[in-house]
DRENKOLRO-860277 format. One record per residue (C-alpha): residue in three letters; x, y, z. Coordinates in steps of 0.2 Angstrom, whole numbers, padded with zeros to 4 digits, always signed. Example, Ala and Ser with C-alpha at 12.3 -4.5 7.8 and 13.67 -1.06 7.14 Angstrom:
Ala+0062-0022+0039/Ser+0068-0005+0036/
//
This chain:
Unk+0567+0476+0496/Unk+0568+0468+0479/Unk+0573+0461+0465/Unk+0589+0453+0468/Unk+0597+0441+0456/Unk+0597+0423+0455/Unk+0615+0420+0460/Unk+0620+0407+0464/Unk+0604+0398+0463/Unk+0608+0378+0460/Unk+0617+0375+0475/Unk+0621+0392+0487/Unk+0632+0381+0499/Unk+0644+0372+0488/Unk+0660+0374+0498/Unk+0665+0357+0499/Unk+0667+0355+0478/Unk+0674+0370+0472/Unk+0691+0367+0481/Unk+0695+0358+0466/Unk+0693+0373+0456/Unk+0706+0383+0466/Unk+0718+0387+0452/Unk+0705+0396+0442/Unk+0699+0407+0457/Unk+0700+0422+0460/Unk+0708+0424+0476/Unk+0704+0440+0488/Unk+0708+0443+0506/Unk+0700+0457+0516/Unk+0707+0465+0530/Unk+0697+0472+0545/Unk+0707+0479+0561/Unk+0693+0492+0569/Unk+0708+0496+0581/Unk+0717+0504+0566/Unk+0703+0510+0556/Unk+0682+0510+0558/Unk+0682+0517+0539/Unk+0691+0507+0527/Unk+0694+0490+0523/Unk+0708+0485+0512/Unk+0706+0472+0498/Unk+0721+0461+0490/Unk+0716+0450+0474/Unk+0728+0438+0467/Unk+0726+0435+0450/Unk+0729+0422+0438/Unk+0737+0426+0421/Unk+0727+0438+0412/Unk+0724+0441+0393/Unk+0722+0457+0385/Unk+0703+0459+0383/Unk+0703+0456+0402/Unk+0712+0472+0407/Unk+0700+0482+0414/Unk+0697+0481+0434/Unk+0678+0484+0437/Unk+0668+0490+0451/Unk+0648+0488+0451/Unk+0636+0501+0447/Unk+0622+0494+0453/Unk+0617+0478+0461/Unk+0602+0465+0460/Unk+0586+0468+0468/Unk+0592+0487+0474/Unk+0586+0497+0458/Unk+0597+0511+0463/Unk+0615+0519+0456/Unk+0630+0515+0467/Unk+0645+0518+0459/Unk+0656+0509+0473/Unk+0671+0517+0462/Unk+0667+0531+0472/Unk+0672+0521+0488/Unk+0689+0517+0482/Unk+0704+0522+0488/Unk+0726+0521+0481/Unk+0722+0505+0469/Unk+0736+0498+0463/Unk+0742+0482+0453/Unk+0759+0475+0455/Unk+0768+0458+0445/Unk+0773+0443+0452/Unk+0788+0449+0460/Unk+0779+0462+0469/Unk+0783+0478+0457/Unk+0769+0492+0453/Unk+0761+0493+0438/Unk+0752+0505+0429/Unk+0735+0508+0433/Unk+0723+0520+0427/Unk+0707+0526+0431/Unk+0696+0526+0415/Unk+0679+0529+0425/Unk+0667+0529+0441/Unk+0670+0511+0441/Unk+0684+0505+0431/Unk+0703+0505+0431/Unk+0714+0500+0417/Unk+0729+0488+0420/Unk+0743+0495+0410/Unk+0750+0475+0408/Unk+0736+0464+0414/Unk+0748+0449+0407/Unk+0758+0454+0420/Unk+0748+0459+0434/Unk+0745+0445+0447/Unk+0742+0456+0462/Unk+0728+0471+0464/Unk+0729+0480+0480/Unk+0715+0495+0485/Unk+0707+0502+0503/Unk+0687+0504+0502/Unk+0680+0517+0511/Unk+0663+0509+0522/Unk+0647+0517+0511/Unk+0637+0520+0529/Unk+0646+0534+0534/Unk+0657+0540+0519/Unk+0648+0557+0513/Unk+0643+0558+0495/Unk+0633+0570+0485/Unk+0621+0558+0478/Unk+0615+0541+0475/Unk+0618+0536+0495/Unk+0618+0520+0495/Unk+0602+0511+0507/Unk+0613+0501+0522/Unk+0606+0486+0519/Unk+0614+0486+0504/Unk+0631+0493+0508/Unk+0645+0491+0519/Unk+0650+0497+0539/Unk+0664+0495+0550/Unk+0660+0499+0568/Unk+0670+0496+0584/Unk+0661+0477+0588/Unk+0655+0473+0570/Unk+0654+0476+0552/Unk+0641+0474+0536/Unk+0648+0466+0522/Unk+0638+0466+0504/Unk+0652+0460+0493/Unk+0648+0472+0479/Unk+0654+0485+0489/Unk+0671+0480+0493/Unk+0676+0467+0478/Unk+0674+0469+0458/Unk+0683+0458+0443/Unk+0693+0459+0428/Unk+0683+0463+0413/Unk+0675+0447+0407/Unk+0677+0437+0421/Unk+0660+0437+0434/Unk+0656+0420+0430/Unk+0676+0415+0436/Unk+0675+0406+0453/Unk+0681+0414+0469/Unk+0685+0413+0486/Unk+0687+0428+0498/Unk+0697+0426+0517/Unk+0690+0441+0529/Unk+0704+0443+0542/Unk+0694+0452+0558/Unk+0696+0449+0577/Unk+0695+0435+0584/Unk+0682+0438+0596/Unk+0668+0440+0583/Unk+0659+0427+0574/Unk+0652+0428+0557/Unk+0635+0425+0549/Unk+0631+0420+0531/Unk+0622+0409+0519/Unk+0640+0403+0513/Unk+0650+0390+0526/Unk+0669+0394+0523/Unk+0681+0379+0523/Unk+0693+0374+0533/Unk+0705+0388+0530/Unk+0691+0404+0532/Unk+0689+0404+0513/Unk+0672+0408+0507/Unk+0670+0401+0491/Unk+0660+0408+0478/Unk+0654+0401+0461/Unk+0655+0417+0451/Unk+0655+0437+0455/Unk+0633+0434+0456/Unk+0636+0421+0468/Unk+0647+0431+0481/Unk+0637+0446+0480/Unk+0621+0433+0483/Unk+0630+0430+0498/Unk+0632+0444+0513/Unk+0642+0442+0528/Unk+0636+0452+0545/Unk+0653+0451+0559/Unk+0653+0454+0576/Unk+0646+0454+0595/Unk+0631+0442+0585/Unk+0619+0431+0594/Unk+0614+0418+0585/Unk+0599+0404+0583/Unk+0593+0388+0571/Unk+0579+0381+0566/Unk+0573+0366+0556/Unk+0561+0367+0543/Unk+0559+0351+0534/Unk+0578+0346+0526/Unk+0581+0365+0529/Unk+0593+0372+0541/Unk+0587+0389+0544/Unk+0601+0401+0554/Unk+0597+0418+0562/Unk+0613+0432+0565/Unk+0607+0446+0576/Unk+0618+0460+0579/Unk+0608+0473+0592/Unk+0619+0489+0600/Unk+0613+0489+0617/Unk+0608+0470+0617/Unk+0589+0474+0619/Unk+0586+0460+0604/Unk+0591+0444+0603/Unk+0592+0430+0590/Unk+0582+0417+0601/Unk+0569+0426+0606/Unk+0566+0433+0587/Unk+0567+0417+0579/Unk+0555+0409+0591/Unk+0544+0424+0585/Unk+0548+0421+0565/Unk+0543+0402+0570/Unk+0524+0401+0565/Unk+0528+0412+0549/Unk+0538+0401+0544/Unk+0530+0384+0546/Unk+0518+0395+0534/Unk+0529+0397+0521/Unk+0534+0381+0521/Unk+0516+0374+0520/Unk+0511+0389+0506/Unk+0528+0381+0497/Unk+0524+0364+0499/Unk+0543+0359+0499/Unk+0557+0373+0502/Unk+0567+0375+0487/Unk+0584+0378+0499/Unk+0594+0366+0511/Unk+0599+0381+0521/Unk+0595+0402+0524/Unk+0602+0415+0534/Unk+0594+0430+0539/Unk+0605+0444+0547/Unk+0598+0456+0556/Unk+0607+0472+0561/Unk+0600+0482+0575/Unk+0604+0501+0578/Unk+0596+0517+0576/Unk+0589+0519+0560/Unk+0575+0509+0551/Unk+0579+0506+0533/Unk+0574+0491+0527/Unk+0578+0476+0521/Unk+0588+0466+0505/Unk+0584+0448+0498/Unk+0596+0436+0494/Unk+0594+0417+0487/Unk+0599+0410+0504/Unk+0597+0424+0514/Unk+0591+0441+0519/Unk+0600+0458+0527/Unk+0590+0470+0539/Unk+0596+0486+0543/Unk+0582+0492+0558/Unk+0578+0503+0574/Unk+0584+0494+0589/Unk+0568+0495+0602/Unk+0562+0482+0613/Unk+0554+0468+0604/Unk+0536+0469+0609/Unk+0524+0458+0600/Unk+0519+0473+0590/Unk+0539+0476+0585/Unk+0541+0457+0583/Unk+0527+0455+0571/Unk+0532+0468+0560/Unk+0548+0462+0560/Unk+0540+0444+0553/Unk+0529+0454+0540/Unk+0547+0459+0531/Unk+0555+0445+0535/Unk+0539+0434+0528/Unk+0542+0446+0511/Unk+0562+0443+0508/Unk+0558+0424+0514/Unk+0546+0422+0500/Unk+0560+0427+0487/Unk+0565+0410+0487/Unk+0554+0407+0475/Unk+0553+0423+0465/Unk+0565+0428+0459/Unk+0576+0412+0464/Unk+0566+0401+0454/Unk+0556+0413+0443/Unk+0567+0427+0436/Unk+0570+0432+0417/Unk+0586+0433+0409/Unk+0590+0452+0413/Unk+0591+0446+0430/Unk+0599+0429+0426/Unk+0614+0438+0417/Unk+0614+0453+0429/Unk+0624+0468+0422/Unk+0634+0476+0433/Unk+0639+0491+0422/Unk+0623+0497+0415/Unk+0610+0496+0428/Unk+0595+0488+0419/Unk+0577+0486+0423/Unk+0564+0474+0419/Unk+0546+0472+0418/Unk+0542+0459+0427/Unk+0547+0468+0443/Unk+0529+0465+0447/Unk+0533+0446+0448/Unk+0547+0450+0460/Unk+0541+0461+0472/Unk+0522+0463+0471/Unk+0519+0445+0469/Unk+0533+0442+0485/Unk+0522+0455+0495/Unk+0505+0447+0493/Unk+0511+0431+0496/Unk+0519+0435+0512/Unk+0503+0441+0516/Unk+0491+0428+0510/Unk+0501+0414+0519/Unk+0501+0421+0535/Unk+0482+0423+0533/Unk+0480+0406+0526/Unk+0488+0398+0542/Unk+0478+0408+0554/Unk+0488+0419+0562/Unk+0481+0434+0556/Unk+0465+0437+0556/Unk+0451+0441+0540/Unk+0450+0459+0547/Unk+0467+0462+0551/Unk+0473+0456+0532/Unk+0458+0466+0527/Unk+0465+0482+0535/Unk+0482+0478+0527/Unk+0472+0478+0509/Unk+0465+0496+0514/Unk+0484+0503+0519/Unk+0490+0497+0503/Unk+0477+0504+0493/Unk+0478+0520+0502/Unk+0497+0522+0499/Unk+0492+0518+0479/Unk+0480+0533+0478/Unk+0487+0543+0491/Unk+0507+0543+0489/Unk+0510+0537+0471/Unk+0502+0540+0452/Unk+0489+0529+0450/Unk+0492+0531+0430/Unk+0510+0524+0433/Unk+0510+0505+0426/Unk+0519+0491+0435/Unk+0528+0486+0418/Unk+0532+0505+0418/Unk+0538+0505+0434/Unk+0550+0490+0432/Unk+0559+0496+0418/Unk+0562+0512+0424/Unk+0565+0508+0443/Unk+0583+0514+0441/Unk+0578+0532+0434/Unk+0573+0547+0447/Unk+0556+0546+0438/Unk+0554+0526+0443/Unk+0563+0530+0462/Unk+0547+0541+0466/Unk+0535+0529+0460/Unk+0547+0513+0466/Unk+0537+0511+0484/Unk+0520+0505+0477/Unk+0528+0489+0471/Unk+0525+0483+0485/Unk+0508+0493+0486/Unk+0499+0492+0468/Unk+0510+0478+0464/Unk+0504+0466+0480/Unk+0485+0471+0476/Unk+0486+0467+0456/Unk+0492+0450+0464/Unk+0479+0447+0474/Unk+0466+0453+0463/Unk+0476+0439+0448/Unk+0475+0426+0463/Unk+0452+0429+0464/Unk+0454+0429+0444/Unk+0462+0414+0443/Unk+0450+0407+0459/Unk+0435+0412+0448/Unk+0441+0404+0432/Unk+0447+0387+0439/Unk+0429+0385+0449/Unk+0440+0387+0466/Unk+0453+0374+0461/Unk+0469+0384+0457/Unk+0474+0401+0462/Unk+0489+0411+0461/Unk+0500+0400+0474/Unk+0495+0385+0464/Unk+0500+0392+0445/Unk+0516+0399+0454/Unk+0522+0383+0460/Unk+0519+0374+0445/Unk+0528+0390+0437/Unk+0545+0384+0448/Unk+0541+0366+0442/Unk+0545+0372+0423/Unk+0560+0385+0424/Unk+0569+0384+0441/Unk+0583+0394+0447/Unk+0592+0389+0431/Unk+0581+0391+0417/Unk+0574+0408+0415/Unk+0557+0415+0412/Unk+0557+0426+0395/Unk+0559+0444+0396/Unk+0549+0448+0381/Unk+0534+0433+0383/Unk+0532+0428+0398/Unk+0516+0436+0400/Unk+0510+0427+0383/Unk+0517+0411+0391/Unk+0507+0411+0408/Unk+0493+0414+0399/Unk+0495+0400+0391/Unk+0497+0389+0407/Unk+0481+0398+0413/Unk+0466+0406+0404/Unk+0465+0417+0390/Unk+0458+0430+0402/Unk+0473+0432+0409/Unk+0479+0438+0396/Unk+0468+0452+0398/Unk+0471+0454+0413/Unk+0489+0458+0411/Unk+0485+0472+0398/Unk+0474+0482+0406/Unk+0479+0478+0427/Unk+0498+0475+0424/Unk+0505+0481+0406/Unk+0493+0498+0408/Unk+0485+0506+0424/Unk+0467+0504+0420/Unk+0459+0506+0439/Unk+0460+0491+0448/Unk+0445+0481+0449/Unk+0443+0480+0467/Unk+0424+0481+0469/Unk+0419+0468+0457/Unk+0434+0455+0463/Unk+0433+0455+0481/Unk+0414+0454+0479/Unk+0418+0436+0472/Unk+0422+0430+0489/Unk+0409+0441+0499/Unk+0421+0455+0504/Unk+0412+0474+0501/Unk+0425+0486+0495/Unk+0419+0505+0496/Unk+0431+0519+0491/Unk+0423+0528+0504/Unk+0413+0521+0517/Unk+0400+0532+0528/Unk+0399+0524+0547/Unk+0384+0535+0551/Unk+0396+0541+0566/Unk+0398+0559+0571/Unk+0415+0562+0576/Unk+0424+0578+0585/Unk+0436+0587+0572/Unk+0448+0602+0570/Unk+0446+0603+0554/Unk+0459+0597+0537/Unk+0477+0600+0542/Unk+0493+0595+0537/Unk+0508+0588+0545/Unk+0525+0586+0544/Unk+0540+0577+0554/Unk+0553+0587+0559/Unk+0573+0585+0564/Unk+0575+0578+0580/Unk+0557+0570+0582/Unk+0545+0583+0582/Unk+0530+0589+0571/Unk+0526+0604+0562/Unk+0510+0612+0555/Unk+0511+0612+0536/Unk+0493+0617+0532/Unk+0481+0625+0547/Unk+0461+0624+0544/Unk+0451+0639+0548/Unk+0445+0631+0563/Unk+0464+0629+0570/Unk+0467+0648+0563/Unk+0453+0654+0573/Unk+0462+0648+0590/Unk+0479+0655+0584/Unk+0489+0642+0575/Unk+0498+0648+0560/Unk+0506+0635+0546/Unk+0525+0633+0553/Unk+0521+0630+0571/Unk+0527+0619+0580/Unk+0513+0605+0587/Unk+0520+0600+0604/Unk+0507+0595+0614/Unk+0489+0587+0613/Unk+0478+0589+0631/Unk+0497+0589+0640/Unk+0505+0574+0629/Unk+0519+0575+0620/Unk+0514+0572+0600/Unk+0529+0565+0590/Unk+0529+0556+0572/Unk+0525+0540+0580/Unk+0510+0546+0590/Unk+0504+0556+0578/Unk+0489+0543+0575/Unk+0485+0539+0593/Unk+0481+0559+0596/Unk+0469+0558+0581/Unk+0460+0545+0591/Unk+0461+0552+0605/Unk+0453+0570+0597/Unk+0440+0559+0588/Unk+0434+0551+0606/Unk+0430+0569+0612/Unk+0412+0574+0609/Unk+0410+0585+0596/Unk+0410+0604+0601/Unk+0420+0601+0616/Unk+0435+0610+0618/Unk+0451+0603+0619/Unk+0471+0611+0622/Unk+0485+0610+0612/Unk+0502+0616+0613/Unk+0512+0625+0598/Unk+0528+0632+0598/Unk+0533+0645+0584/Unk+0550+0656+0584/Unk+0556+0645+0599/Unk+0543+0651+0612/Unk+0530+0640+0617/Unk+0511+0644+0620/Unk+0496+0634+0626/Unk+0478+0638+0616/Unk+0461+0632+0617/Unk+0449+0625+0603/Unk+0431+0621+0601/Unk+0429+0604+0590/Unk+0417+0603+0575/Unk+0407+0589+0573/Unk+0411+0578+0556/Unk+0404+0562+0546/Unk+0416+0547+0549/Unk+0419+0540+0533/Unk+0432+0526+0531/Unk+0441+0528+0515/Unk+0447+0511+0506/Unk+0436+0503+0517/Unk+0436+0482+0514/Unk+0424+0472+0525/Unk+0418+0456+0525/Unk+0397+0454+0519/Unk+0389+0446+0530/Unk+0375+0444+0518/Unk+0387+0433+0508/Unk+0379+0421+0495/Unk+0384+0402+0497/Unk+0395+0404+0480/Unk+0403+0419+0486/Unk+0406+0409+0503/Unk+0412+0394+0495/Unk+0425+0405+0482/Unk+0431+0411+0500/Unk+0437+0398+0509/Unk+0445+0391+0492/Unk+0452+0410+0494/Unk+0457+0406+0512/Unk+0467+0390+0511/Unk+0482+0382+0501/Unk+0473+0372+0488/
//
């Protein structure tokens, strides 16, 4: 998904110093026994002496990269605090997420149980499940925002955490615990970088480079396995690692969990969580599993080595936005893109198809008005959740289009992936970019046009250039692209997906009303086959391969009973909206601009 914070970006796999540091950590154990419970897990923190400013226990609100309200306080169950000789303290709840220590000078142990966040109920802000936490019979999700918090002024402390779970499971994580089962963190931001997935996992490696790349694969019924989708992932990422040059990590996890909802996905500095459908993994399944994996794979560098300092010193008790989410996400998106087209495999018209959906989704789904910078700052607001999916939409295109600006201004000699690497050669995950002027400071590394370009594309929501930039490098772009085609037709209709898998009749053209199909029915059936959500699209192809005025059947259902009628098509124009092609009338200069487009510089 997301942002994310840098967290533990100088070395995420530091288990073998920070033993040195044990008497400063904090020190939690977790317990999970699914024979006893599949809805709780219970948390004990020793604590060192504590000072009086530190006497308040908090729980986050929010966390990196998931630009929504949490409030894990919610989740929390009989917290406790007791002294060194095992007597109960005074605790008190002040808020959502915090709880006041009576005598934090004499506090040295903090008990609580956490309610999992997949299935506890709650009356708003549910939290997305790659983000939270599950316990299940034969596994369990752990983000460790969700289950652990700190004393008042001490998330940079160091910590370590011991998970207690059956034996029969193993574990998966960008962290490598020591010898004892401890997983030692650097801070709070660290240990939240750094999920842990349990269970019946399989599990596969790679090398990329110096890099160890692990795969954790957890799949209900066992129909995906972690071999067979990293040998899928394999090609991606020997692209990323020729877009990147060098990998800025020695080692990344990604966790897959595989079950019966697709929800997405969360990026970490050494790792990534999935939370997805379980199906067979046909090419077609195993390639859109790359595409997101290729997006949270990217964040390695942005935000890992490019982030401001809103992300660098993460608050987690006032969720705060920044503006450059445009650099995190959209950025993220058309690179994981571009390098899969850069290596070849995708093809020109399949990337080109994957411009037209995105630019569909930004005219059709979100408010074109609605600036990036706009939408980064207010990403946790209910105004900036409806707007939040064309990041990935608006934000990838406005990279691309920087990436031709860039192209045209350097003569073909340095486009985005160029300015961005050089971008990680000056700050690095340790030094971040500036909130307030980074936008004046890659200007400066660039062109003064950029700067332009950033006010009106990025900064403000001027329509995006898309004509005049992709003509550059000899692609057409028409907002509405007449084939000259006649196609058979039923008129304009709407549709919507209904509980348990089916599809209703919002809006009914007079065509449709004409045969008896009222708004509210039921849509069942197109020529005898079943139409769900999923194959929705295919029976639209299917309508449009019919010869215009034949007549076809479809089956409704309305107040439960079913019925079968019979409708003349119409004939309609074909036109192809947000339609990209390449010329191929293209000029030498625009050809030469598109292989320099086509290829890692």
């Amino acid at each position: 998904m997301t942002i994310f914070s840098r967290l533990g970006a100088l070395a995420g796999l530091l288990g073998a110093t920070l033993p040195a540091l044990a008497q400063q950590e904090l020190a939690y154990t977790v317990d999970i026994d699914p024979t006893v419970s599949t809805n709780e897990f219970r948390v004990t923190l020793q604590l060192p002496k504590l000072k009086k400013d530190q006497s308040v226990y908090q729980f986050a609100s929010t966390a990196p990269g998931t630009y929504q309200v949490m409030d894990i306080g919610r989740f929390v169950r009989k917290f406790e605090a007791f002294d060194g000789k095992g007597r109960s303290l005074e605790v008190k709840q002040l808020s959502a997420n915090q709880w006041q220590l009576a005598r934090p000078d004499k506090t040295r142990e903090i008990r609580y149980t956490v309610a999992e966040t997949w299935d506890t109920p709650v009356s708003e802000h549910r939290i997305y499940r790659m983000c939270g936490s599950s316990l299940e019979t034969d596994h369990a999700l752990l983000n460790w925002h969700t289950l652990v918090g700190y004393p008042q002024g001490m998330q940079a402390r160091p910590l370590s955490i011991k998970v207690n779970y059956p034996r029969e499971w193993k574990a998966g994580s960008a962290l490598v615990p020591d010898a004892q089962g401890r997983y030692h963190a650097r801070s709070y931001d660290h240990a939240v970088d750094s999920p842990l997935l349990l269970g019946r996992l399989t599990e596969a490696s790679t090398k990329l480079g110096d890099a160890e790349v692990a795969l954790y694969c957890y799949s209900k019924t066992d129909q995906i396995k972690a071999e067979p989708l990293l040998g899928h992932m394999q090609q991606m990422l020997k692209a990323a690692q020729s877009f990147l040059v060098e990998l800025p990590v020695k080692r990344y996890a990604f966790l897959y969990h595989f079950e019966d909802q697709d929800q997405g996905a969360w990026e970490h500095s050494y790792s990534s969580e999935y939370t997805l459908q379980e199906k067979p993994l046909t090419p077609d399944v195993a390639q859109a599993i790359t595409d997101m994996a290729a997006h949270e794979f990217f964040h390695i560098v942005t935000p890992l080595n490019l982030h401001s300092e809103v992300i660098e010193q993460f608050n987690f008790v006032q969720p705060t936005g920044s503006q450059h989410l445009w650099l995190y996400e959209g950025v993220t998106e058309w690179a994981a893109h571009a390098m899969q087209l850069r290596a070849g495999l995708v093809p020109l018209d399949q990337y080109l198809n994957t411009l037209h959906n995105k630019v569909a989704y930004d005219h059709l789904r979100a408010d074109t008005t609605y600036s990036l910078t706009r939408l980064g700052l207010r990403s946790f607001s209910d105004e900036g959740q409806q707007q939040y999916g064309n990041i990935y939409q608006r934000g990838a295109m406005t990279a691309g289009l920087l990436d031709l600006r860039l192209l045209e201004l350097s003569g073909g000699k340095r486009g985005l992936r160029e300015v961005l690497l050089e971008l990680t050669r000056q700050y690095g995950p340790s030094k971040p970019i500036s909130e307030q002027t980074f936008f004046d400071d890659f200007t400066r590394l660039t062109y003064p046009e950029i700067g332009d370009f950033f006010r009106r594309y990025v900064q403000n929501a001027e329509p995006l250039p898309l004509q005049e930039y992709f003509a550059k490098v000899g692609i057409r772009y028409e907002a509405a692209h007449r084939t000259g085609r006649k196609l058979a037709s039923l008129g304009t209709n709407g549709y919507a997906a209904q509980a348990g898998g089916g599809v209703q009749f919002t809006q009914v053209s007079p065509a449709l009303q004409a045969c008896g199909v009222a708004p509210g029915d039921a849509f069942v059936a197109f020529a005898g086959t079943a139409v769900t959500p999923q194959t929705l699209a295919a029976t639209f192809a299917e309508l449009q391969s019919r010869p215009p005025g034949s007549e076809v059947e479809l089956t409704v259902r309305r107040d439960g009973a079913e019925k079968k009628v019979r409708c003349r098509t119409q004939e309609k124009e074909e036109i192809k909206r947000y339609h990209f092609a390449a010329q191929p009338d293209a000029g030498p200069a625009q050809l030469t601009l598109r292989q320099a487009w086509m290829k890692n510089l």
